[in-house]
C-alpha positions, 0 to 999 in steps of 0.5 A, spaced: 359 573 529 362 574 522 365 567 519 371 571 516 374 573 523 372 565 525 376 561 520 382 566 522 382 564 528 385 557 526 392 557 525 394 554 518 398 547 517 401 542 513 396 536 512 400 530 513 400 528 505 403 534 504 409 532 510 410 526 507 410 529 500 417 533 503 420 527 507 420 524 500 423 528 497 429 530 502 431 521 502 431 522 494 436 527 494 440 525 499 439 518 497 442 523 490 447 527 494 451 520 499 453 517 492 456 524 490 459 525 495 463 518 496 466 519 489 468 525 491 472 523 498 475 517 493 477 521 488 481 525 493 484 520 497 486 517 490 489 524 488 492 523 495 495 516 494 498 518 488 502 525 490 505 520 495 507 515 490 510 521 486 514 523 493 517 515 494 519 515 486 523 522 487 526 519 494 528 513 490 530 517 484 535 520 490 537 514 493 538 510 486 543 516 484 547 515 490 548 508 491 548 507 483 541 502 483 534 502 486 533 497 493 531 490 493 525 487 494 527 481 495 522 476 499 528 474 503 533 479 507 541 479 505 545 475 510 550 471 507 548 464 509 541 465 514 536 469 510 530 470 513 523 473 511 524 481 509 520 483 504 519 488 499 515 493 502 520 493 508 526 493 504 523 499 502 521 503 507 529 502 510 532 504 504 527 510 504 528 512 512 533 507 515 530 501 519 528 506 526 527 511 520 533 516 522 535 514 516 539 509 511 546 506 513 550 505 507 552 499 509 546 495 509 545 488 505 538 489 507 538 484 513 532 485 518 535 484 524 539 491 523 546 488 522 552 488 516 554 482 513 559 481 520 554 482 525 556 490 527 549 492 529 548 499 523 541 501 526 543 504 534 544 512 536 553 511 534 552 510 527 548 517 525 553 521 523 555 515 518 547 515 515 543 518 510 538 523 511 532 520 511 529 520 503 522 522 505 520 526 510 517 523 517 511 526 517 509 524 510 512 517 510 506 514 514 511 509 516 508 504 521 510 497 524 507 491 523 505 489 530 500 496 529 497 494 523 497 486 523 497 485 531 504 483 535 501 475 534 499 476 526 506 478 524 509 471 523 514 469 520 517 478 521 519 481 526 513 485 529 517 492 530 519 491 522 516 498 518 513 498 512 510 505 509 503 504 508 498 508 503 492 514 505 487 509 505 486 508 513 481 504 517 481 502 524 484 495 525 484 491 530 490 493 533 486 500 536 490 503 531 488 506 525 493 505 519 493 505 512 495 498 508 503 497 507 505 499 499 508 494 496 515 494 491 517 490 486 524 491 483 525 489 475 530 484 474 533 487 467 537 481 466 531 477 465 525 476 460 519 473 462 513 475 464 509 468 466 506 465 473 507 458 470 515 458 471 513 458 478 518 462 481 520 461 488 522 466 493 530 465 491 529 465 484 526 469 479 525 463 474 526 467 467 520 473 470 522 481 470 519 481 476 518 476 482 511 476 485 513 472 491 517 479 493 512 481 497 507 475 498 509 472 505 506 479 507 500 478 502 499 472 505 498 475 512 491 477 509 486 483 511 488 486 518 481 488 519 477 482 518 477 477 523 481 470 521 486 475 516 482 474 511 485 473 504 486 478 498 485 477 492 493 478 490 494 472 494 493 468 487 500 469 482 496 469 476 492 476 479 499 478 480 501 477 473 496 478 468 494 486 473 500 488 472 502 486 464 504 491 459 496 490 454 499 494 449 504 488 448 501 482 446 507 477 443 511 476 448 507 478 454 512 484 458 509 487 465 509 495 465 516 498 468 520 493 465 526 496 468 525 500 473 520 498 479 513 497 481 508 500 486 501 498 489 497 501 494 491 497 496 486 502 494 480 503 497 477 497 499 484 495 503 484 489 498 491 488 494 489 486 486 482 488 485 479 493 480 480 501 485 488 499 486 492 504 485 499 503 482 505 507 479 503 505 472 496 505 468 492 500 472 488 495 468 485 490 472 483 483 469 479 478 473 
């Protein structure tokens, strides 16, 4: 038989070096590409969380025009001699879109059980002609209730069916639902000063500080929705609160950026309020 027509009878393959060689280059490139693609998924999602920061700063330019003033974001509510917990990310989102999010009565001291000072319930079907539209559209407001995102039995000391407006950066929690973490307000007090978290402001009184950490700190304090025990976040801690969002460019006196107008933290991607991938409606410098 003719060897040549023999050794065309076996069919040719890889040896297995030359397999292997392959597969080790496919995991390095995909090794390669994964970290590529992850920055690329978090560069979107912060370009989307700041197109949603430039919607509820043009809202609240509308609502400040026509109440003559921004919302407060005091860590209390404003009933005349009961105040109760209803913080500034909540206060927000009822001035952004009302309480039941039909829109803002004009009414409001901010009360979180949806009264006026005289006890009239302001946030039921009859007061709709009476309200403002909402200031952001629904369908973009990512408003959720605290009992979606933190579990009815973790919300104290709110009220569970209370919204917040959350941010773009959304994860399961163990509630079922999947829902980013709410954005925090702070409202400048422009009657004061100071910038220093060893005035040891309390929840009523700013102590001389432009602005009050304990805004929005009970909410804080409810922790990672996620993780099993709430766990803390690294904002938790008001000295993080008040050298991440001093104005560097001004050393003597220390002056918080937006001294007199209003600040806006999404807790980035990591879900944890004050760390380094914040994202804020100023130029983030985090500090350890």
């Amino acid at each position: 038989m003719n060897p040549a027509i023999k050794q065309s009878r076996h069919k040719a393959a890889f040896t297995i070096v030359e397999l292997l060689t392959v597969m080790s280059i496919i995991v390095i490139l995909i090794g390669l590409l994964v970290p590529a693609l992850n920055n690329v998924k978090r560069y979107a999602k912060e370009v989307r969380q700041k197109a949603q920061f430039h919607s509820i700063e043009a809202a609240i330019e509308l609502f400040s025009n026509e109440f003559d003033g921004y919302p407060s974001s005091s860590a209390l509510d404003g009933h005349p001699t009961d105040k109760q917990p209803y913080c500034g990310a909540m206060k927000l989102c009822e001035a952004m879109m009302g309480q039941d999010l039909m829109g803002f009565h004009p009414d409001s001291d901010f009360i979180r059980n949806g009264t006026d000072r005289a006890g009239r319930a302001l946030y039921v079907p009859d007061t709709l002609t009476a309200r403002r539209p909402p200031y952001l559209p629904l369908e973009n407001a990512n408003a959720y209730k605290l009992r979606d995102i933190y579990g009815p039995d973790n919300v104290n000391p709110f009220l569970p069916d209370i919204y917040a407006l959350c941010d773009v950066y959304t994860r399961q929690v163990k509630t079922g639902m999947k829902v980013g973490m709410p954005i925090l307000y702070y409202k400048a007090d422009t009657t004061y000063s100071l910038h220093d978290p060893n005035t040891s402001p309390t929840p009523t009184d700013n102590k001389g500080n432009i602005y009050n950490y304990w805004d929005n700190q009970m909410l804080v304090m409810l922790g990672k929705p996620w993780e099993e025990g709430l766990s803390d976040h690294a904002l938790r801690d008001p000295e993080r609160f008040y050298k991440n969002t001093r104005n560097h460019k001004i050393r003597q006196p220390a002056r918080p950026y937006r001294a007199d107008t209003y600040i806006l933290i999404s807790a980035g991607f990591d879900g944890e309020y004050g760390t380094a991938d914040d994202i804020c409606n100023y130029e983030w410098k985090y500090t350890e």
